[in-house]
C-alpha positions as CSV (number, residue, x, y, z in Angstrom):
1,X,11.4,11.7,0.8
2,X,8.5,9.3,1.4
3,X,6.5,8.0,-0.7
4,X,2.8,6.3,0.5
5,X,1.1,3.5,-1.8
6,X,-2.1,3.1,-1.7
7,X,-3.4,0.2,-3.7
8,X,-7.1,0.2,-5.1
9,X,-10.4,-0.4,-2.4
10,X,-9.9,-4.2,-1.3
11,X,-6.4,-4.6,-2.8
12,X,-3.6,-6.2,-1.5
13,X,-0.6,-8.1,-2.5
14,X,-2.1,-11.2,-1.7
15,X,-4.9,-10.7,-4.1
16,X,-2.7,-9.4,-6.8
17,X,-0.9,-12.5,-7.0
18,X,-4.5,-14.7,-7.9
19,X,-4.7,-12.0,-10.0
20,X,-1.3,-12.7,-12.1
21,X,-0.5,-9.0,-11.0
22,X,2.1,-8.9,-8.3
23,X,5.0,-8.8,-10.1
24,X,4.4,-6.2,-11.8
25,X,3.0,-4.1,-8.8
26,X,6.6,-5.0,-7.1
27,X,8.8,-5.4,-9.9
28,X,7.7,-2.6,-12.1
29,X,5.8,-0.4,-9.7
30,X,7.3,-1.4,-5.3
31,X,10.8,-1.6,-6.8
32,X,11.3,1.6,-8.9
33,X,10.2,3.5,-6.3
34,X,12.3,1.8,-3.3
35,X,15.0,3.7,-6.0
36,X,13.8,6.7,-6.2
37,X,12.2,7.1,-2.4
38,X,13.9,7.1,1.2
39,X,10.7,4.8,2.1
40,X,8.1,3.5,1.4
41,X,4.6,2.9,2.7
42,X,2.8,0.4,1.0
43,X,-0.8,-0.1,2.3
44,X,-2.9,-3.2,1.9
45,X,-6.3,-4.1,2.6
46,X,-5.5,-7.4,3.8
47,X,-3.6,-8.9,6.9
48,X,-0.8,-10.3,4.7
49,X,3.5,-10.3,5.1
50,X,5.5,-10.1,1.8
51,X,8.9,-9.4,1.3
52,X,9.8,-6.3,-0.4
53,X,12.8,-4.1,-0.7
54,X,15.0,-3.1,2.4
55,X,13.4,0.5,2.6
56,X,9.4,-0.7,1.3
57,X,7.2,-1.5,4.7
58,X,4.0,-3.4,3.9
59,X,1.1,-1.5,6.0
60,X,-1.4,-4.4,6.4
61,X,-4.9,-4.0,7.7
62,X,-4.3,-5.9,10.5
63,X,-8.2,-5.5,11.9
64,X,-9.5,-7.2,9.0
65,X,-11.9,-4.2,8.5
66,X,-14.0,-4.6,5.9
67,X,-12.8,-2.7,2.8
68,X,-15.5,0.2,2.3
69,X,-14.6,1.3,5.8
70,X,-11.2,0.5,5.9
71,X,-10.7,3.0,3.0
72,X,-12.0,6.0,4.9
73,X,-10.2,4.7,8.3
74,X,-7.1,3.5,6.9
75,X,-5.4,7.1,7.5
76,X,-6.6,7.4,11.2
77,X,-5.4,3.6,12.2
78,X,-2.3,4.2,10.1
79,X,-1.7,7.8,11.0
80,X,1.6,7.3,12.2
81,X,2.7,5.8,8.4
82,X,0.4,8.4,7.1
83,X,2.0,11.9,8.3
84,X,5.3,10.2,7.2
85,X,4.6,10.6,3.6
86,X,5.6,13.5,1.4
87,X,3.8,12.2,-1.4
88,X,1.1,9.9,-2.0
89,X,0.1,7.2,-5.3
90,X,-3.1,6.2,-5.0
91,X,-4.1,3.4,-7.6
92,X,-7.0,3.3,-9.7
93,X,-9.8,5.9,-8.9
94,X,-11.2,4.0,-5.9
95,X,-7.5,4.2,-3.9
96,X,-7.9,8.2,-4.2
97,X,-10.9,7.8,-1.7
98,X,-8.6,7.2,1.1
């Protein structure tokens, strides 16, 4: 099975990080579910490279589309990633928008 992520409107890894949040998005969050999914979408609102687990794939906003529209976009530019997914976890309220 895979599993899409979908991280809050203007998220990203990067932003996590100033935030003092990654590692617990990777450790606790990226890394359990690298265990318990065949793959993994993760998608980020920023054009950003991190290094997750061997069967995680970091879905960056390569555009640099602004966030608000990025959100409703994100499964048209991504749709390849997007019809992939069994499931998707959508973070806070604002990631359900997508």
């Amino acid at each position: 099975m895979t599993l899409g992520v979908i991280l809050a409107i203007g998220e990203s890894l990067t932003d996590l990080e100033e935030k003092g949040q990654v590692a617990r998005m990777v450790d606790y969050n990226i890394k359990n579910y690298a265990q318990s999914f065949d793959e993994v979408f993760v998608f980020s609102y920023a054009n950003e490279t991190w290094s997750l687990p061997k069967n995680c794939h970091l879905i960056p906003n390569k555009f640099n589309i602004p966030r608000i529209i990025y959100s409703f976009t994100m499964p048209f530019i991504n749709w390849r990633q997007f019809v992939k997914c069994d499931t998707i976890r959508a973070f806070q309220i604002t990631g359900g928008l997508t």
